[in-house]
N, C-alpha and C positions, 0 to 999 in steps of 0.2 A: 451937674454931672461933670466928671473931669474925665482927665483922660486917661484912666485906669478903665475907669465905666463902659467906655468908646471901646478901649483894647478885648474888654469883657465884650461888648456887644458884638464885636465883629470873631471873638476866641470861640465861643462856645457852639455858633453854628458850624465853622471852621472845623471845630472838636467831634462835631455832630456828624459833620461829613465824613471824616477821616477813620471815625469809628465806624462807619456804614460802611467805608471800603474794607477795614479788617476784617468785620464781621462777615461782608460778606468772600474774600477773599480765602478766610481761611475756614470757617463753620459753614455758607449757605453753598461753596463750591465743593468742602470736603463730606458732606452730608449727600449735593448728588452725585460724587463720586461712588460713594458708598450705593447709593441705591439704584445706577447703575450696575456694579459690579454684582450687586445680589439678584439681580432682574437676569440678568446671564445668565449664572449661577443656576438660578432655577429653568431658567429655558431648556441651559445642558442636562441640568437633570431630569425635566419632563423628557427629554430626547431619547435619554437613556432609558426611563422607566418605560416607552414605548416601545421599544426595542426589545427588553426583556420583555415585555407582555406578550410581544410578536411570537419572540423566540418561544413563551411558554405555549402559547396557542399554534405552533407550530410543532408541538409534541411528540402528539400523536404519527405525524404524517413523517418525521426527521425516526422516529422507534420503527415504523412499518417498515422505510429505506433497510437502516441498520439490519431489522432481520431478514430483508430479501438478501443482501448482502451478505451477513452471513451462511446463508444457503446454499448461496452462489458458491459462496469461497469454500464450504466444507462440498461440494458438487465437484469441483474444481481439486479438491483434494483426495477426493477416491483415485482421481485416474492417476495420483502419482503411487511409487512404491516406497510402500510403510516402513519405519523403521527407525527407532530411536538414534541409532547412529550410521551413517553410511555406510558401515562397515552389515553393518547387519540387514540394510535395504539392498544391499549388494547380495550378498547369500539370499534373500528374499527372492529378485530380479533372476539370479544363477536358479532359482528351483523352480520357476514358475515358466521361463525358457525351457529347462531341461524335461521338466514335465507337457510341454505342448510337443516338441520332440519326438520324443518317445511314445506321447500317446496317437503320434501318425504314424508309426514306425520305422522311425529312425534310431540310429545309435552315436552315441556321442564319444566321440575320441579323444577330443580337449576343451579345457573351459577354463578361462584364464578372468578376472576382474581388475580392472586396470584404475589408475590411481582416480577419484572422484574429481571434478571440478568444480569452482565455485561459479555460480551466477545470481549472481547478489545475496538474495537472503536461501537461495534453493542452490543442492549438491545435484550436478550432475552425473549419472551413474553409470556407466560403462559396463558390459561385458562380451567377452568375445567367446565364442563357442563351435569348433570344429564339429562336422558331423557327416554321418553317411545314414541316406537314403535310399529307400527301394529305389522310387520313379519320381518322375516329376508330378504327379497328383500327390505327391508329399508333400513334395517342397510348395505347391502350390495352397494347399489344405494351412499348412504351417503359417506362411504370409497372412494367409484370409486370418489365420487365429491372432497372429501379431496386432494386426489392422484393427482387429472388429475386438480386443477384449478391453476388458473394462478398466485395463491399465495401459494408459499411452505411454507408446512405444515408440523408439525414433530407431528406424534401420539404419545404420551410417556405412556401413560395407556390408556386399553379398556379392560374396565368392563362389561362383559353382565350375567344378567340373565334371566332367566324367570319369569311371575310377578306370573303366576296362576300354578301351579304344572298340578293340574286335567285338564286344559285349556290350553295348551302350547302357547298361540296365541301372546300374547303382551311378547314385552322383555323392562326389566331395564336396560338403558345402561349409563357407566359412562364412558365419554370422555375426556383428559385432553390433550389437542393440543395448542402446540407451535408453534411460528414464528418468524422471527426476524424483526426486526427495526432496523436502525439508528441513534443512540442512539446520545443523545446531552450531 
């Protein structure tokens, strides 16, 4: 044996080794890279598919919410006054004062609608409405009906006087009531 044979005996385990580091350096560590990265992958996904399961078996109960909800909010929307655009829930607001008014016996002198304002998504509605009453079971009759109808109503000024000093019988009353709308 010479020493080519020697160089071969000691190359080839040498060779042996150094290929077991490549192999596994680059195919046994990039393989569990990989099968890591899939084992994630599916964990996040099982995560997710559990979540939508939730959500889907949470259906029923997220549909019932939504329609109490909506209930609420169309409940919530009677007591404003209707009207496609403020201008038109304004004359609404002016006829449904002027009619509670009048149906106590009062007489209206003036009635002015002053410019709407915004708060947020809703118009708030102004009117101001001069008036003469018999008594005060009028004016009092009138409040109770502001108060207790099925459109809330905000008094922001109530002006009363009396017309006749010597006669105390009729009062001046200046009313200026707001409501909101749905503003567009």
């Amino acid at each position: 044996m010479g020493k080519s044979s020697k160089i071969l005996f000691w190359l080839i385990p040498l060779m042996l080794v150094l290929l077991g580091i490549v192999f596994y350096d680059y195919v046994y560590l990039t393989v569990q890279d990989e099968q890591r990265s899939l084992g994630e992958l599916k964990d996040s996904k099982r995560t997710t598919l559990e979540k939508y399961v939730n959500t889907i078996a949470q259906k029923g109960a997220l549909e019932n919410e939504i329609n109490s909800l909506k209930e609420s909010r169309k409940a919530e929307e009677t007591k404003m006054v209707e009207g496609p655009t403020p201008s038109v829930a304004a004359a609404g607001l002016q006829n449904m004062i002027k009619g509670i008014i009048t149906g106590k016996g009062g007489t209206i002198t003036s009635e002015r609608v002053e410019k709407p304002e915004d708060l947020n998504r809703f118009k708030v509605i102004t009117v101001t409405v001069d008036a003469v009453l018999p008594e005060t079971r009028a004016l009092h009759d009138i409040l109770s009906a502001f108060e207790t109808g099925q459109t809330a109503l905000a008094m922001r000024e109530l002006d009363v006087r009396v017309r006749n000093m010597r006669e105390p019988r009729d009062l001046m009353v200046k009313f200026r009531v707001s409501a909101m709308n749905m503003g567009k």
